[in-house]
N, CA, C and O atoms as a GROMACS GRO file, in nm:
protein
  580
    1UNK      N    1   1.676  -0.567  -0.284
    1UNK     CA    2   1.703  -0.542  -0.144
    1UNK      C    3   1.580  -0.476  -0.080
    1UNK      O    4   1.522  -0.390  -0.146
    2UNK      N    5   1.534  -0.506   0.043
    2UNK     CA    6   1.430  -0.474   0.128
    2UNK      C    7   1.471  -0.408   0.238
    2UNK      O    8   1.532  -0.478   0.318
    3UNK      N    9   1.450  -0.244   0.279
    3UNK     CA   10   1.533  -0.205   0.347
    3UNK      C   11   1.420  -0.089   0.436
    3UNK      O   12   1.337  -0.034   0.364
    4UNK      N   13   1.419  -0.057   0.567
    4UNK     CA   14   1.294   0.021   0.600
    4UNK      C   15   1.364   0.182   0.581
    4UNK      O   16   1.471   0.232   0.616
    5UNK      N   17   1.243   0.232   0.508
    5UNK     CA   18   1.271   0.415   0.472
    5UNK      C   19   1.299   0.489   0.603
    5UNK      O   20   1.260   0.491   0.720
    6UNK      N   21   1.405   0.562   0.504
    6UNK     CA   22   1.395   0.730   0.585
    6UNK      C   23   1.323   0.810   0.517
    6UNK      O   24   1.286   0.791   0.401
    7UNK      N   25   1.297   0.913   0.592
    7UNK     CA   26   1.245   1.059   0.530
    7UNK      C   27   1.304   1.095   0.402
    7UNK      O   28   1.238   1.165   0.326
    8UNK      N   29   1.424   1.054   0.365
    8UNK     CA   30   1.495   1.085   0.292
    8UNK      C   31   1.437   1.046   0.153
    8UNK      O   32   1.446   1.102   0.043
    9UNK      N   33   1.376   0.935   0.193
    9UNK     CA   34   1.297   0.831   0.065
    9UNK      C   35   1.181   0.882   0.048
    9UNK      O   36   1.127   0.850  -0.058
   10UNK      N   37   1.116   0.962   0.127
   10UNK     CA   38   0.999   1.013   0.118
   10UNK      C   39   0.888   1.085  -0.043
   10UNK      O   40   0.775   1.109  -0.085
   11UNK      N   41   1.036   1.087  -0.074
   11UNK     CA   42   0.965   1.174  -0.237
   11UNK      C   43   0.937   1.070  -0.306
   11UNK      O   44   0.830   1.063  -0.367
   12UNK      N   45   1.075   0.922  -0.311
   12UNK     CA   46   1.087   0.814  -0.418
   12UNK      C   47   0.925   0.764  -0.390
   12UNK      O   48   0.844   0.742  -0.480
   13UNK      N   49   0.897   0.752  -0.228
   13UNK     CA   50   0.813   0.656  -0.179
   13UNK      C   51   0.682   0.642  -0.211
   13UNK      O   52   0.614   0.539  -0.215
   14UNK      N   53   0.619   0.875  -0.257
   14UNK     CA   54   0.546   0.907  -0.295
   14UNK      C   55   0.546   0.894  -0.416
   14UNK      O   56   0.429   0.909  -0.450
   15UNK      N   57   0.627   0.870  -0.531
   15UNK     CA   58   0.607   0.891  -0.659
   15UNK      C   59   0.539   0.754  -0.684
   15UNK      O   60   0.427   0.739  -0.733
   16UNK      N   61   0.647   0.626  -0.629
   16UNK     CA   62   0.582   0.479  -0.634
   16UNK      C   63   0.428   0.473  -0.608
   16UNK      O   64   0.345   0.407  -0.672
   17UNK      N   65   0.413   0.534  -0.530
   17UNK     CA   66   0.265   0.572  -0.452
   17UNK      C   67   0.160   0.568  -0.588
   17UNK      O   68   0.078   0.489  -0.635
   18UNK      N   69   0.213   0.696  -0.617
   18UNK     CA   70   0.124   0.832  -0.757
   18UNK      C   71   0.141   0.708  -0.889
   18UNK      O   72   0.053   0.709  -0.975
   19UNK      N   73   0.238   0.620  -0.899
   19UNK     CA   74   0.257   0.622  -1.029
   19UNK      C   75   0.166   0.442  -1.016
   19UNK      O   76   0.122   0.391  -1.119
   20UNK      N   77   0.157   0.391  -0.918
   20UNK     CA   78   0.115   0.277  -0.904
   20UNK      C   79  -0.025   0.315  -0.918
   20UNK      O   80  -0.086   0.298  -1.023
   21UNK      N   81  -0.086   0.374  -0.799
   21UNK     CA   82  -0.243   0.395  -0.780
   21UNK      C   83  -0.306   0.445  -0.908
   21UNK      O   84  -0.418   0.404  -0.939
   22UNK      N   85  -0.233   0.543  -0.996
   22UNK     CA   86  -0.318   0.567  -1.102
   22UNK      C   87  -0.310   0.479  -1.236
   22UNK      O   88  -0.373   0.500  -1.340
   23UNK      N   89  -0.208   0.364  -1.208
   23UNK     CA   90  -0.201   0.272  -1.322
   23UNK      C   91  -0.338   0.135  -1.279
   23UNK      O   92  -0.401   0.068  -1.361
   24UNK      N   93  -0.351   0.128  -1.105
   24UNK     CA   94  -0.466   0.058  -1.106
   24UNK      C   95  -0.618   0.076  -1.086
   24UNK      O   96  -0.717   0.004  -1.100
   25UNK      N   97  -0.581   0.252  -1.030
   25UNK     CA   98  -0.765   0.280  -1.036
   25UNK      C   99  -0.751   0.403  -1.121
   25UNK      O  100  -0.730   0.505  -1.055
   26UNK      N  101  -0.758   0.423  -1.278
   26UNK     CA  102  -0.700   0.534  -1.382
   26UNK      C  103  -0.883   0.634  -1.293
   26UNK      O  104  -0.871   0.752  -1.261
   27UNK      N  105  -0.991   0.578  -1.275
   27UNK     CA  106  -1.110   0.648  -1.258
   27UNK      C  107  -1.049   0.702  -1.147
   27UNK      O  108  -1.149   0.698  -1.075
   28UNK      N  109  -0.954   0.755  -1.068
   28UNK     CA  110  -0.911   0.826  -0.996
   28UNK      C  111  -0.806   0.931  -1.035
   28UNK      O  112  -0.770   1.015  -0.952
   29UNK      N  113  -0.764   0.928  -1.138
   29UNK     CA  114  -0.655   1.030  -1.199
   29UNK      C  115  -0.656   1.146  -1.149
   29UNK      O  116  -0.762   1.207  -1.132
   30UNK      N  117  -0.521   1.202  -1.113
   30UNK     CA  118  -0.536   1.386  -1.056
   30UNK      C  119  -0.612   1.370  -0.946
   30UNK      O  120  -0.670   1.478  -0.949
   31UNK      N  121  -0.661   1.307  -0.840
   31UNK     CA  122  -0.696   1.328  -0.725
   31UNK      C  123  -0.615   1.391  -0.614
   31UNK      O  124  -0.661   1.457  -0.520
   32UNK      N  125  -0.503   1.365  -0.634
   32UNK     CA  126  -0.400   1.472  -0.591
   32UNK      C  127  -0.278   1.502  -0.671
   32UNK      O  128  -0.242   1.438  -0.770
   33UNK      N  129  -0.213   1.615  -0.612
   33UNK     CA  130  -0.089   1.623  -0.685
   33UNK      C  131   0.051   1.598  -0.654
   33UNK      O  132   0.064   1.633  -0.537
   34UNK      N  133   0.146   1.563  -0.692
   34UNK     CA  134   0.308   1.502  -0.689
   34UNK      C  135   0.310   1.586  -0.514
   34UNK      O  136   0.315   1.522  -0.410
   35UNK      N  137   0.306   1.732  -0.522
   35UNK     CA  138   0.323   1.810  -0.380
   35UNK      C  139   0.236   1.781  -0.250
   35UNK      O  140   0.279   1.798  -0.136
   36UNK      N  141   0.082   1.726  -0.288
   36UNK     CA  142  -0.005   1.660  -0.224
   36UNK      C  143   0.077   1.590  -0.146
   36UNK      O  144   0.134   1.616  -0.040
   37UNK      N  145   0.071   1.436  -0.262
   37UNK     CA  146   0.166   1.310  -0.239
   37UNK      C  147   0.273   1.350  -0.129
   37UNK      O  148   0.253   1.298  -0.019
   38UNK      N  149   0.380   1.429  -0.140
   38UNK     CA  150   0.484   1.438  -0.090
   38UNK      C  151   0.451   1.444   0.007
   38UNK      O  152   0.455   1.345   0.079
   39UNK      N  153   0.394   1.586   0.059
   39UNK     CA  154   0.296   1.610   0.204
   39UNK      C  155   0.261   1.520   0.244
   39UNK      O  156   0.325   1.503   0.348
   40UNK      N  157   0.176   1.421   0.224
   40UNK     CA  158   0.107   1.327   0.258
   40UNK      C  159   0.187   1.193   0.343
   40UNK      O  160   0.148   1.115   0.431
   41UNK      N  161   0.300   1.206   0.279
   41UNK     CA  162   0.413   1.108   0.319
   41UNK      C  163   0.505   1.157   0.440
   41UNK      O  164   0.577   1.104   0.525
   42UNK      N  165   0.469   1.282   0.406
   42UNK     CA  166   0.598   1.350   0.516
   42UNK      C  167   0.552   1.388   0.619
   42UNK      O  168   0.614   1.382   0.725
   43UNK      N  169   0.416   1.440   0.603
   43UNK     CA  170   0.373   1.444   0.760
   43UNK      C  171   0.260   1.326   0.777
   43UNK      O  172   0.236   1.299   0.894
   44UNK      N  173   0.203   1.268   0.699
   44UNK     CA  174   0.138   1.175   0.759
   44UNK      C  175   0.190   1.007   0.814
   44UNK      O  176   0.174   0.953   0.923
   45UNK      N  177   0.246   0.966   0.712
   45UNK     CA  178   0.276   0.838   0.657
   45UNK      C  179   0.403   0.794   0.746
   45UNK      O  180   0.410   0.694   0.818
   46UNK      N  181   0.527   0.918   0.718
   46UNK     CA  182   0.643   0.861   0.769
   46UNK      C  183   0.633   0.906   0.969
   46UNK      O  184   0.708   0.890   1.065
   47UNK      N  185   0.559   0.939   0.956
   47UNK     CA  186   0.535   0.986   1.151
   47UNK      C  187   0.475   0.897   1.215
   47UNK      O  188   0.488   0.900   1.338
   48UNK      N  189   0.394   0.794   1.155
   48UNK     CA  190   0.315   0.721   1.217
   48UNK      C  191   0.318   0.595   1.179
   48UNK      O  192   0.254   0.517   1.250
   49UNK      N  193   0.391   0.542   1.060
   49UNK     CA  194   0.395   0.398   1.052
   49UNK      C  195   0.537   0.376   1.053
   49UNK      O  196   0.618   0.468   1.070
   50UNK      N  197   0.578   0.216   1.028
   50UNK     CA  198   0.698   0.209   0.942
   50UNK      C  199   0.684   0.159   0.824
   50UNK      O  200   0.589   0.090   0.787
   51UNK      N  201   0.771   0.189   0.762
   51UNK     CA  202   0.782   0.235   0.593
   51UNK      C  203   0.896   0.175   0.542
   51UNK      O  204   1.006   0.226   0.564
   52UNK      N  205   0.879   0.032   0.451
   52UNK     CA  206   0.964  -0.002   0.399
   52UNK      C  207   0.951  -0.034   0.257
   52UNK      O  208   0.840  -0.045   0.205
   53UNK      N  209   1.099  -0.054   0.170
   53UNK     CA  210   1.066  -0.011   0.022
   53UNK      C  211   1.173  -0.182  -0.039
   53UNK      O  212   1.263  -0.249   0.011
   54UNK      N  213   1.114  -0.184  -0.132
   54UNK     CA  214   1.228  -0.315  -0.228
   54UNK      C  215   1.285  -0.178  -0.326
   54UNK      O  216   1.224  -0.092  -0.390
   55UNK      N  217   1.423  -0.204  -0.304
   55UNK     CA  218   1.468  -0.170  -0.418
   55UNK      C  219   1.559  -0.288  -0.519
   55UNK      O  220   1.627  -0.388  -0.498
   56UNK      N  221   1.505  -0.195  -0.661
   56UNK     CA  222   1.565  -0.254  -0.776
   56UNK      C  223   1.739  -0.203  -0.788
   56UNK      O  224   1.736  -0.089  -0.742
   57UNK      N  225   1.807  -0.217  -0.807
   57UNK     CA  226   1.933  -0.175  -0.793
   57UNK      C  227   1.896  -0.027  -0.723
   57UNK      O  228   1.819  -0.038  -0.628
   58UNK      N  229   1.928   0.076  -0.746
   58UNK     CA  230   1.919   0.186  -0.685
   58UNK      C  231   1.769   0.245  -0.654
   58UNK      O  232   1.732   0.338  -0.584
   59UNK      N  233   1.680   0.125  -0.758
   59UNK     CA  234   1.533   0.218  -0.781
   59UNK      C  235   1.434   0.166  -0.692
   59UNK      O  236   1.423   0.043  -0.698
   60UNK      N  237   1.367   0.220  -0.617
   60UNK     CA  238   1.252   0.177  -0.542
   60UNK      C  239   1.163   0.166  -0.589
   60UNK      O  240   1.100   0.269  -0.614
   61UNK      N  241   1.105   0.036  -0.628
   61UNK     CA  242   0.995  -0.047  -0.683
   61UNK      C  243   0.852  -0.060  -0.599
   61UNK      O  244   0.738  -0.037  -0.638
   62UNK      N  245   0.895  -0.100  -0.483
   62UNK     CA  246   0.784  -0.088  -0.399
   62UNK      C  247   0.776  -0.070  -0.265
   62UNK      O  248   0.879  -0.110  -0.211
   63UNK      N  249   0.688  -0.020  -0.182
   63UNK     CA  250   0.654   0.018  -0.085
   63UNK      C  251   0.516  -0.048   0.032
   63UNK      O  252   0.409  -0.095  -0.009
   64UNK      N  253   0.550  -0.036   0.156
   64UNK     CA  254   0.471  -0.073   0.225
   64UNK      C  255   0.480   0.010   0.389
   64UNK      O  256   0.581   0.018   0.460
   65UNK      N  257   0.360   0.058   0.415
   65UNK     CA  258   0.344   0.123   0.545
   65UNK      C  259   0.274   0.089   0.617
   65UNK      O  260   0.157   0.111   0.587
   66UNK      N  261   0.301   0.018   0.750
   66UNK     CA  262   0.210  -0.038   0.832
   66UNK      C  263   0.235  -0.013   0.967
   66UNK      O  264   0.349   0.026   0.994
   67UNK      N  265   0.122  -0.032   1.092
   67UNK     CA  266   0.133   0.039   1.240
   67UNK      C  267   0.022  -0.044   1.300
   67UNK      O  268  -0.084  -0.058   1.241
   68UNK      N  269   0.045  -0.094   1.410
   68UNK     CA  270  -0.080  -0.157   1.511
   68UNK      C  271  -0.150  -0.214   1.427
   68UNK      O  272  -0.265  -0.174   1.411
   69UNK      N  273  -0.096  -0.328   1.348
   69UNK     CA  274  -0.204  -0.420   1.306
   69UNK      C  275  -0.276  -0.403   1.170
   69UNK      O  276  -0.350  -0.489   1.121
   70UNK      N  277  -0.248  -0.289   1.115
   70UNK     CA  278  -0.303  -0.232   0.991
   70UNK      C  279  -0.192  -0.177   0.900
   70UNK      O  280  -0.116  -0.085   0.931
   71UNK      N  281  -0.192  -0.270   0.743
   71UNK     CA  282  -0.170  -0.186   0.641
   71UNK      C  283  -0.187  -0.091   0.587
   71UNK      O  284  -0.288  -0.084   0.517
   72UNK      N  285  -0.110   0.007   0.594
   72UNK     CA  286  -0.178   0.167   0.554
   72UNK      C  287  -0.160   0.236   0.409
   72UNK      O  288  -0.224   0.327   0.357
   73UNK      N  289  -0.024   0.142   0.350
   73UNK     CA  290  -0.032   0.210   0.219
   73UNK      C  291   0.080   0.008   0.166
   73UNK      O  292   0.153  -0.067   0.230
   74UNK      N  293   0.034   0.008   0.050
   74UNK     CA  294   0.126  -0.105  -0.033
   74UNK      C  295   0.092  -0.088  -0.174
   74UNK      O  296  -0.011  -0.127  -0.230
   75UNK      N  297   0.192  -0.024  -0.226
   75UNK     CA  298   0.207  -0.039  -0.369
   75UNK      C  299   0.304  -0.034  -0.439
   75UNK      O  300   0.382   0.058  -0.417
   76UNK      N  301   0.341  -0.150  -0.571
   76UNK     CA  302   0.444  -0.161  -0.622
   76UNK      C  303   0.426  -0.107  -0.794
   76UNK      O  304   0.343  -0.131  -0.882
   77UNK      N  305   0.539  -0.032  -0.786
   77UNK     CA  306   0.557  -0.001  -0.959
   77UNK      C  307   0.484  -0.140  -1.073
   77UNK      O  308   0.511  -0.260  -1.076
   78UNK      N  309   0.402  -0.070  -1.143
   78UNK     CA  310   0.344  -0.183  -1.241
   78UNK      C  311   0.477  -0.236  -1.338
   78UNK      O  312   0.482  -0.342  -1.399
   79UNK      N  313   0.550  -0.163  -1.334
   79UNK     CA  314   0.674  -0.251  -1.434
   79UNK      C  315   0.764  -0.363  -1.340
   79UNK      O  316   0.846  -0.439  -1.392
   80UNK      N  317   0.729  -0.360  -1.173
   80UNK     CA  318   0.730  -0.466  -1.071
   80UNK      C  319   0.680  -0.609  -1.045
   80UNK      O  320   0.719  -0.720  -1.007
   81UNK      N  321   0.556  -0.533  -1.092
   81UNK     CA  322   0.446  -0.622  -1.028
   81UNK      C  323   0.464  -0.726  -1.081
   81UNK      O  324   0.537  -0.729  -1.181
   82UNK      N  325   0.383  -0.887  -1.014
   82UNK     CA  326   0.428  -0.990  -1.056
   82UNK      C  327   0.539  -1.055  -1.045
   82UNK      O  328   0.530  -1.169  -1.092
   83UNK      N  329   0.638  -1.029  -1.004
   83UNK     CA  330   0.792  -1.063  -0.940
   83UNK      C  331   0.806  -1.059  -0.786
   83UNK      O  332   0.909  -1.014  -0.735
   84UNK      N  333   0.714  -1.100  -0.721
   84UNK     CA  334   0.734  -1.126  -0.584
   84UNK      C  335   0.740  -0.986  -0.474
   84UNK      O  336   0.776  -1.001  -0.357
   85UNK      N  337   0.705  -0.865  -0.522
   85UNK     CA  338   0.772  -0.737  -0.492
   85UNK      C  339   0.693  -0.742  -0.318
   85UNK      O  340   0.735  -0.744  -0.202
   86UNK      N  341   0.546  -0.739  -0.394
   86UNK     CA  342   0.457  -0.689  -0.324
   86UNK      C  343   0.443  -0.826  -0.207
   86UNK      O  344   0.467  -0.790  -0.092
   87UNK      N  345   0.419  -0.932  -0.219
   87UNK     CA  346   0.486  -1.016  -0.132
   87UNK      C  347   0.570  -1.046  -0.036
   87UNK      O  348   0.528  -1.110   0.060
   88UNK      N  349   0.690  -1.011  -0.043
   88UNK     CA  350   0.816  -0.968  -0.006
   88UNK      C  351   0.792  -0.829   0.084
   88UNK      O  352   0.838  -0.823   0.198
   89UNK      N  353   0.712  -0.713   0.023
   89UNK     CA  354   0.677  -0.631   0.140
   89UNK      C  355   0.601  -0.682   0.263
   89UNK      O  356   0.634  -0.681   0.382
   90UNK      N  357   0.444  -0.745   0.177
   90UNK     CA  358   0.375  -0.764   0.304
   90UNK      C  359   0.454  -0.879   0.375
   90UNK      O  360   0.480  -0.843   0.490
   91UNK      N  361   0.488  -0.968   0.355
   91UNK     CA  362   0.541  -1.042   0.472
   91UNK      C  363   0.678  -0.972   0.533
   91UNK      O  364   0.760  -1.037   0.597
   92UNK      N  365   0.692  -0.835   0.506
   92UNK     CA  366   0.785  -0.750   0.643
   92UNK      C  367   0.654  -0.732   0.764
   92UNK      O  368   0.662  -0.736   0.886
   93UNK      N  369   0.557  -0.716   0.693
   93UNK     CA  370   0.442  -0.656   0.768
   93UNK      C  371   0.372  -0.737   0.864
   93UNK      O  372   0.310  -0.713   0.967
   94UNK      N  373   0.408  -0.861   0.784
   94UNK     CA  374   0.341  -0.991   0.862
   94UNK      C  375   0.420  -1.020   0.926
   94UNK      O  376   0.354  -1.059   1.023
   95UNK      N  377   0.604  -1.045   0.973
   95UNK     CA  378   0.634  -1.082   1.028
   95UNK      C  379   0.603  -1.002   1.184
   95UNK      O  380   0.616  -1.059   1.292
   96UNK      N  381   0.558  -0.856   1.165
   96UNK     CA  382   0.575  -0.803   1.302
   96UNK      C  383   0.442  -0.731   1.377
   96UNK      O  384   0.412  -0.636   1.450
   97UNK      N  385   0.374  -0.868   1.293
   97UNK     CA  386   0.207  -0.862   1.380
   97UNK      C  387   0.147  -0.968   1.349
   97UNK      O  388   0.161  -1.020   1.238
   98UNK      N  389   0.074  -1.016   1.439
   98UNK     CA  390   0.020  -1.158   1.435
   98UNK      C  391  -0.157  -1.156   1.376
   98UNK      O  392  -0.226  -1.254   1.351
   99UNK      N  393  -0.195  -1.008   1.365
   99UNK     CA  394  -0.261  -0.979   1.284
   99UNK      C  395  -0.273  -0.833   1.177
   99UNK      O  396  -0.251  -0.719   1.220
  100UNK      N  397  -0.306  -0.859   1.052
  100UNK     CA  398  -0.340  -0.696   1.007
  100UNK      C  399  -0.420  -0.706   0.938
  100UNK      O  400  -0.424  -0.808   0.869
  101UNK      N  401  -0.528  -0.599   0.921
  101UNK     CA  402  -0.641  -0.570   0.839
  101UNK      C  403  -0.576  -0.430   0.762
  101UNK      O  404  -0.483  -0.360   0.803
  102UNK      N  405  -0.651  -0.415   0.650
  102UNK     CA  406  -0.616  -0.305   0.563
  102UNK      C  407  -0.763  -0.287   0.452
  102UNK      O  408  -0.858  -0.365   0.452
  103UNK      N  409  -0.752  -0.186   0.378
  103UNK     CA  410  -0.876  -0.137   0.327
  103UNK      C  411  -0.811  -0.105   0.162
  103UNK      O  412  -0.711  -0.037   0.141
  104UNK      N  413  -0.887  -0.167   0.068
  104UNK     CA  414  -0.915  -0.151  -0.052
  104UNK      C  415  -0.980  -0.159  -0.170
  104UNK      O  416  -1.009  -0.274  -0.202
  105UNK      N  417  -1.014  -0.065  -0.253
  105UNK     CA  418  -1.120  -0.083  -0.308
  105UNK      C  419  -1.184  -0.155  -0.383
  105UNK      O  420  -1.117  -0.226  -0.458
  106UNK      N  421  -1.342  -0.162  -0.392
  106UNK     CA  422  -1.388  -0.317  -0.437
  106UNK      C  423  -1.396  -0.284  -0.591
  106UNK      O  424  -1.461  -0.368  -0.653
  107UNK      N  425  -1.340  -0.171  -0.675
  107UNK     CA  426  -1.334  -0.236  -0.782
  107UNK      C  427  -1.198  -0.234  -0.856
  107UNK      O  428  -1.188  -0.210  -0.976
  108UNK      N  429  -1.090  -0.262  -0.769
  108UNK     CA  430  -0.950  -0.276  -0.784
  108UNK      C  431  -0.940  -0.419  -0.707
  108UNK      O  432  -0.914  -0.454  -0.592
  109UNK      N  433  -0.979  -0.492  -0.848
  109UNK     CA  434  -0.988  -0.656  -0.824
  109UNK      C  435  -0.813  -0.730  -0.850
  109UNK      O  436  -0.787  -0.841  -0.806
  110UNK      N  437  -0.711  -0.647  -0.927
  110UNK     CA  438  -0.574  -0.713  -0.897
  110UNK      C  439  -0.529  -0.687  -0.763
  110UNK      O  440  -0.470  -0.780  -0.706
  111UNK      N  441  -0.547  -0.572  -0.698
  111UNK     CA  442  -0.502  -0.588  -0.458
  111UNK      C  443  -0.617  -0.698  -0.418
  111UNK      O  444  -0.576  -0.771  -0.328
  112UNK      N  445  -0.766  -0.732  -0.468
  112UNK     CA  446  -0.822  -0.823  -0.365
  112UNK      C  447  -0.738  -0.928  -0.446
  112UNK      O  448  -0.662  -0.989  -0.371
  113UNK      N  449  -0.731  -0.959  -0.546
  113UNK     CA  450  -0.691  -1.147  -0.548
  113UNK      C  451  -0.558  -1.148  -0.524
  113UNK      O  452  -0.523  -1.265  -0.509
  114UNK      N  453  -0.448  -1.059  -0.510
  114UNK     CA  454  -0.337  -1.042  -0.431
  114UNK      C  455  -0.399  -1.089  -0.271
  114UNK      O  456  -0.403  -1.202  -0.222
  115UNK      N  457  -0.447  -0.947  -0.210
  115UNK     CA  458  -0.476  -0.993  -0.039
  115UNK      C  459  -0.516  -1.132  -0.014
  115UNK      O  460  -0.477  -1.195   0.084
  116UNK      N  461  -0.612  -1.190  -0.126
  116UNK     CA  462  -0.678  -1.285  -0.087
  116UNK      C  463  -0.642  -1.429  -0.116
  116UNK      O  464  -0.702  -1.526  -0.071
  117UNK      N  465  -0.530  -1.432  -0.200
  117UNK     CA  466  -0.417  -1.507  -0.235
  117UNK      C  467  -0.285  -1.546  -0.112
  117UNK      O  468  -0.201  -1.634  -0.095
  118UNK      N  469  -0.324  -1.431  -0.052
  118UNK     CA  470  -0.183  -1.433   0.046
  118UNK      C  471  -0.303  -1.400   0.189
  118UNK      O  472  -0.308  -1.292   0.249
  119UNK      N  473  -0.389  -1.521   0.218
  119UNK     CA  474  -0.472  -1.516   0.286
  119UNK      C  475  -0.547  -1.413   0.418
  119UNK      O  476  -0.561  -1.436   0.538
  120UNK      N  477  -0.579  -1.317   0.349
  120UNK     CA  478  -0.653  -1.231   0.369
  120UNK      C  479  -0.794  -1.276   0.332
  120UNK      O  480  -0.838  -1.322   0.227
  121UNK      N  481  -0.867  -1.243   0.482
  121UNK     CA  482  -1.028  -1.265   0.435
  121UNK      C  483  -1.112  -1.126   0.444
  121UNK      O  484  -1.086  -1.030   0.516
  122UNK      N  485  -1.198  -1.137   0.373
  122UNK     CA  486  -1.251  -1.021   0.343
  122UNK      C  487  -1.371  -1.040   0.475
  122UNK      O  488  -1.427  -1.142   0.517
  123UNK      N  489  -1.382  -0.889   0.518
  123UNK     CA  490  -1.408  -0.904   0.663
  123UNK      C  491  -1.538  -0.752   0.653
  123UNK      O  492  -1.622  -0.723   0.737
  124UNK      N  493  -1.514  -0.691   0.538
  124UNK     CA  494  -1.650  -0.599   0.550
  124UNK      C  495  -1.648  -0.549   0.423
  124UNK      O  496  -1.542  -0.542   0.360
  125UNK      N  497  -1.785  -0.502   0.364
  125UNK     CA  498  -1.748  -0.379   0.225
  125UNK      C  499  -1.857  -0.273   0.247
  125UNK      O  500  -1.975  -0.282   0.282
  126UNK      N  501  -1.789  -0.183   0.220
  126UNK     CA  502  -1.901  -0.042   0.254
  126UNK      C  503  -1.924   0.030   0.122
  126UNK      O  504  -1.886  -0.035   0.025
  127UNK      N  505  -1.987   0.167   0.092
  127UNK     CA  506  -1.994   0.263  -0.015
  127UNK      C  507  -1.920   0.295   0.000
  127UNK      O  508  -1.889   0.193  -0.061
  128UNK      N  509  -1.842   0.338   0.021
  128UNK     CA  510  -1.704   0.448   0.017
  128UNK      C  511  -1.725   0.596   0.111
  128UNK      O  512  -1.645   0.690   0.099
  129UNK      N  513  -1.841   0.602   0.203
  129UNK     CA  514  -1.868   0.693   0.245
  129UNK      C  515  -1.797   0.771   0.317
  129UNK      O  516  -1.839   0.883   0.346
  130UNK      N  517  -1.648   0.713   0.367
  130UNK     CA  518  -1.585   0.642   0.481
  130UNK      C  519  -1.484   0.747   0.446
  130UNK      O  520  -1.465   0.846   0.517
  131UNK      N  521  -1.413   0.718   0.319
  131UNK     CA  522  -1.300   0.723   0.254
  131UNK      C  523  -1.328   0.867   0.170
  131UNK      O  524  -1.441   0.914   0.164
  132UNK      N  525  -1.219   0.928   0.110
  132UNK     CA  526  -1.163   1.049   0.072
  132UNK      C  527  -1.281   1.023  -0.094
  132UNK      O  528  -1.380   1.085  -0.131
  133UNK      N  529  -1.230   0.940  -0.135
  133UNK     CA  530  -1.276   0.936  -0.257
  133UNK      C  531  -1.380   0.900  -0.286
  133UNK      O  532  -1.390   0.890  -0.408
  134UNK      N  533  -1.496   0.866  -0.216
  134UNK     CA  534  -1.602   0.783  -0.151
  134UNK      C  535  -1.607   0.720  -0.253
  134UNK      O  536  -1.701   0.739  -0.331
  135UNK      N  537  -1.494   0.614  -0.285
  135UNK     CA  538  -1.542   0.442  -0.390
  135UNK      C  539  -1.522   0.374  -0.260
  135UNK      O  540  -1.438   0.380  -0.170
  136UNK      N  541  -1.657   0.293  -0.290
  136UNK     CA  542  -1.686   0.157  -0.215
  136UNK      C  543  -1.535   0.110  -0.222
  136UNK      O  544  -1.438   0.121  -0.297
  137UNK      N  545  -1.565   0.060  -0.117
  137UNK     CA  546  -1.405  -0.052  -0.032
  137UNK      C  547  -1.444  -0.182   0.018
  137UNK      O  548  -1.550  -0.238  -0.010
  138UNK      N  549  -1.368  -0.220   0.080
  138UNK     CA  550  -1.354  -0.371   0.164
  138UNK      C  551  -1.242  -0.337   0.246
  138UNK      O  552  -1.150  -0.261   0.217
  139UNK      N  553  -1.265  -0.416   0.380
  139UNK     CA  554  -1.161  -0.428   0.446
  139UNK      C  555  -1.126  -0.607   0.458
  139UNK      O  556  -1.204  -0.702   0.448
  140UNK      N  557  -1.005  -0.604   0.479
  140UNK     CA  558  -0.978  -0.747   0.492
  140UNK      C  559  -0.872  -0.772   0.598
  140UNK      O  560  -0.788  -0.689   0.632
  141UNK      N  561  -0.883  -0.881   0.644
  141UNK     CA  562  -0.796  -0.941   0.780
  141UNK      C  563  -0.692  -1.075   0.793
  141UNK      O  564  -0.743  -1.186   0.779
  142UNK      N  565  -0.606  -1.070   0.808
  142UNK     CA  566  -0.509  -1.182   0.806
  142UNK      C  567  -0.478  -1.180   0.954
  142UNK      O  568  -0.494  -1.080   1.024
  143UNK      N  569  -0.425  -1.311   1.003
  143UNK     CA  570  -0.441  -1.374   1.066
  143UNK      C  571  -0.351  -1.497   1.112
  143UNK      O  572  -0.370  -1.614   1.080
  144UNK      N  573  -0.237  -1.444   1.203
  144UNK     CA  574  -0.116  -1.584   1.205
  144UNK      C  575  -0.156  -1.691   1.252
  144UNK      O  576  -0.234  -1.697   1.348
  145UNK      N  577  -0.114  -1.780   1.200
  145UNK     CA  578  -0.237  -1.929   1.180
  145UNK      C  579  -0.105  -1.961   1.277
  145UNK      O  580  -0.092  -2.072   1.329
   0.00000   0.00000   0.00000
């Protein structure tokens, strides 16, 4: 079931977050913490985008946050992945913009051949100077044909 979050989900939403990102970029481990995360969701994330999650029977597998055209957060539990999860989010995202760009990093090559599979073109790559963690990125852009 695909259903858009409350605040209420906010902790599940962050853990999916924590437990995804460090299973695909581990050279980021401990960059923040579970209370970080939470914060991060509660005043940043859930105030300014909308936020929707797949759940597995009761368990929330994956997540997606998006606002004006831009993906801001998408990640699905690695015991998910591969089952349509992350798919199924972004096209909530796609149905309610005729374009979105989003940013991820260039050496987390399973999100580009995802984005770029589900036609996203890669539209810039920088050092990371930009970003919190300064690893080089890419941004990429989709586009309702």
């Amino acid at each position: 079931m695909v259903r858009q979050l409350a605040l209420t989900d906010m902790g599940a939403a962050a853990q999916v977050h924590r437990v995804a990102f460090d299973q695909a970029m581990p050279w980021l481990v401990g960059l923040h913490t579970p209370e970080e995360d939470r914060w991060f969701y509660r005043e940043r994330v859930f105030p300014t985008c909308r936020v929707w999650g797949r759940f597995d029977d009761d368990v929330l597998s994956g997540i997606i946050a998006f606002r004006d055209g831009w993906v801001e957060q998408l990640y699905v539990l690695p015991t998910a992945q591969g089952r349509g999860v992350g798919t199924e989010l972004l096209d909530v995202a796609k149905a309610a913009a005729d374009r979105l760009e989003l940013w991820t990093f260039q050496r987390n090559a399973p999100a580009r051949r995802f984005y770029e599979a589900r036609d996203f073109a890669l539209v810039e790559q920088t050092g990371g100077a930009r970003n919190e963690e300064k690893e080089p990125d890419v941004r990429y852009l989709w586009t309702r044909r």
